[in-house]
C-alpha positions as CSV (number, residue, x, y, z in Angstrom):
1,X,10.9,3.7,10.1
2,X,11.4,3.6,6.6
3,X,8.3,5.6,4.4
4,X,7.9,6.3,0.7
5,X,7.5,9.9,-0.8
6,X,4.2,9.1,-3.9
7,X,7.5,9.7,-6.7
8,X,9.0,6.4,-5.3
9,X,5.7,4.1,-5.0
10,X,5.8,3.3,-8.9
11,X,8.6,1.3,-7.8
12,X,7.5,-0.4,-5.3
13,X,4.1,-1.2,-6.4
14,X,4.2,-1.3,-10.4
15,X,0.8,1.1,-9.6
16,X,0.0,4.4,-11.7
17,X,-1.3,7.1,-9.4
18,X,-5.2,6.7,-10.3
19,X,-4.9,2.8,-10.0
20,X,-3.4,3.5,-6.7
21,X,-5.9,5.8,-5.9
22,X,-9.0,3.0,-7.0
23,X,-7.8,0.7,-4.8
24,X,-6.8,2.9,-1.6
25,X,-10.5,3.8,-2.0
26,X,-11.7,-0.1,-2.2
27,X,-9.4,-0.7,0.9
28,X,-7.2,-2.6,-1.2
29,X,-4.4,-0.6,-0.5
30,X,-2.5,1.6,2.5
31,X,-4.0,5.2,2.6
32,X,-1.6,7.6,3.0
33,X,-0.6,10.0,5.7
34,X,0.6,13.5,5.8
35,X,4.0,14.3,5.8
36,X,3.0,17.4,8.0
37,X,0.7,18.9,9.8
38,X,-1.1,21.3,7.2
39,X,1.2,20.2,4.4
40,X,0.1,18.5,1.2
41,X,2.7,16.0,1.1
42,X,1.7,12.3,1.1
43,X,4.1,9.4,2.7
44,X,3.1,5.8,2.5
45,X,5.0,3.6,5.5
46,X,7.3,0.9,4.2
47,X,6.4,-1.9,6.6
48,X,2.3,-1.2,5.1
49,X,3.5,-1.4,1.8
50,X,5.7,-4.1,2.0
51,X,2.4,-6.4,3.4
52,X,0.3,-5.2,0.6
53,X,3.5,-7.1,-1.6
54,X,3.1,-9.9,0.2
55,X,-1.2,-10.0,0.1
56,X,-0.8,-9.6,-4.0
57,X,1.6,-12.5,-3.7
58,X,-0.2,-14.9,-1.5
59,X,-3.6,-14.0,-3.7
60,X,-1.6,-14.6,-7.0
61,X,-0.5,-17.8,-5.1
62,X,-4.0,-18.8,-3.8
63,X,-2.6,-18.8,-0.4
64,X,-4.4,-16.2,0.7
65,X,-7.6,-16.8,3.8
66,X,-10.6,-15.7,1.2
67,X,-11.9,-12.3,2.6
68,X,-8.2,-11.2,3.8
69,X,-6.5,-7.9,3.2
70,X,-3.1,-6.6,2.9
71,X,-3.8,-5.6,7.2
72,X,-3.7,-9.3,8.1
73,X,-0.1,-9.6,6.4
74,X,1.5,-6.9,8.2
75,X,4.6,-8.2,10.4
């Protein structure tokens, strides 16, 4: 399973860190996990970001069920 450390989000997600941040609290984005138990380290899973891409797209496209998050597009 394929994660990404918060260095390698910019370019994934074209998102600086507090924009991130606003929309992980909105629910607009995956939340993090910890890397380890007690550690500060933050991952993000691959497979949650990669259906957040495809939720920007289909909204950008207006394909996208109104009231739909990046959840319903993961694979």
């Amino acid at each position: 399973m394929r994660v990404f450390r918060e260095r390698e989000l910019p370019e994934q997600d074209g998102l600086q860190r507090t924009a991130r941040k606003e929309q992980i609290e909105a629910g607009k984005y995956p939340p993090p996990a910890k890397a380890n138990e007690g550690g500060r380290a933050k991952i993000w899973f691959a497979d949650e970001v990669h259906a957040w891409q495809r939720w920007r797209r289909a909204c950008r496209d207006g394909t996208a069920p109104e009231g739909s998050t990046w959840r319903d597009y993961l694979a």
